[in-house]
C-alpha positions in Angstrom: -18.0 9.7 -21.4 -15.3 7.2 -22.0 -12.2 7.5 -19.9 -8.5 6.9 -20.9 -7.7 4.1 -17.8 -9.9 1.9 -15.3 -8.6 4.3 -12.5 -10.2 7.4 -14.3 -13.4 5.6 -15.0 -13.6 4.0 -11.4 -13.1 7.5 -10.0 -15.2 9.4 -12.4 -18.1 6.7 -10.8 -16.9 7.5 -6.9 -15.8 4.0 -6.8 -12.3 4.7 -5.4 -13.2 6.7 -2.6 -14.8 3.8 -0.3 -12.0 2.4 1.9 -14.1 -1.1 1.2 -12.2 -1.2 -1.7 -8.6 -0.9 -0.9 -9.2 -3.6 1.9 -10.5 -5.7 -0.4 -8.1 -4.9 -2.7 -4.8 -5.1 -0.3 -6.9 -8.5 1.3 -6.7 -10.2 -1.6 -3.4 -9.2 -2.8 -1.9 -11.0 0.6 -3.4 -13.8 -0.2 -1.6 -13.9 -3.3 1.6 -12.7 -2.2 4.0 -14.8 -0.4 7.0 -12.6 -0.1 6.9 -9.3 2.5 9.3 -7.5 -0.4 6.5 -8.1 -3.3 3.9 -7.0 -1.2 6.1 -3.8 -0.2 6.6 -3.1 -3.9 2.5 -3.5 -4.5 2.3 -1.6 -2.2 4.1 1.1 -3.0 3.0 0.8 -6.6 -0.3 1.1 -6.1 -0.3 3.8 -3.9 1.6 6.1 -6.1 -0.7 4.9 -9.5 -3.8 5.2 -7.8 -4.0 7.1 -4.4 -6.2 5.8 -2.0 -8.1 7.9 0.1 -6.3 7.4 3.6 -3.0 5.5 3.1 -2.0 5.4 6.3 -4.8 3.0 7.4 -3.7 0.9 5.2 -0.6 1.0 6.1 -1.4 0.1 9.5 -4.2 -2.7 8.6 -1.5 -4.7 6.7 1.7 -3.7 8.5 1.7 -7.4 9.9 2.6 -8.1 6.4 4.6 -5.2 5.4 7.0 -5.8 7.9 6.4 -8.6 9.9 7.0 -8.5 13.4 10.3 -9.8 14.9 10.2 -11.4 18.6 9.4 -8.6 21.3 8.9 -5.8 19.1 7.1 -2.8 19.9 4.1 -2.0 17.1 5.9 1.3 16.7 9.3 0.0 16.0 7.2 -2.5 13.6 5.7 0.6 11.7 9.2 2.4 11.8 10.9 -0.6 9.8 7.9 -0.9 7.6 8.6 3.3 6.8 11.8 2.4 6.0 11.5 -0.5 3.5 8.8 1.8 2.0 11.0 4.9 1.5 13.9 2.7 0.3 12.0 1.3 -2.4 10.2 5.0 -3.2 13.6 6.1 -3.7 15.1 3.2 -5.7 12.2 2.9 -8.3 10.3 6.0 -8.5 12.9 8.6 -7.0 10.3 9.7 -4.3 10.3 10.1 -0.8 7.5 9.3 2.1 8.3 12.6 3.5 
């Protein structure tokens, strides 16, 4: 049956559901990606266009380049900062909210 998007017909096969994937996905985005803000927005963008199955480990897999650390900073503080940037620009271009 022919779908409408790539997303439809990649999850109509069960190809979105393997974590595989998104690392893949997010690995090579980084490498193309210089600046922490564009990876933030593609981020953001392709977790609200094609919702991976467990966001939050990727979150946490490429916090390091979400928000990279600042000298002496606890990995919590870290993941706190990289919330925030996240929220701001949910807010700002989609009018969501992480909560």
């Amino acid at each position: 049956m022919p779908r409408a998007t790539f997303v439809e017909a990649a999850t109509a096969r069960g190809l979105l559901e393997s974590m595989q994937m998104w690392y893949d996905l997010f690995r090579d985005a980084h490498r193309e990606i210089r600046s922490a803000f564009a990876f933030r927005r593609f981020f953001i963008r392709t977790l609200i266009t094609s919702s991976p199955p467990n966001p939050m480990d990727l979150l946490r897999r490429y916090l390091f380049k979400l928000a990279p650390r600042i000298e002496d900073e606890s990995e919590d503080h870290q993941l706190n900062r990289a919330l925030q940037h996240l929220e701001y620009l949910l807010r700002r271009f989609y009018f969501k909210s992480c909560r």
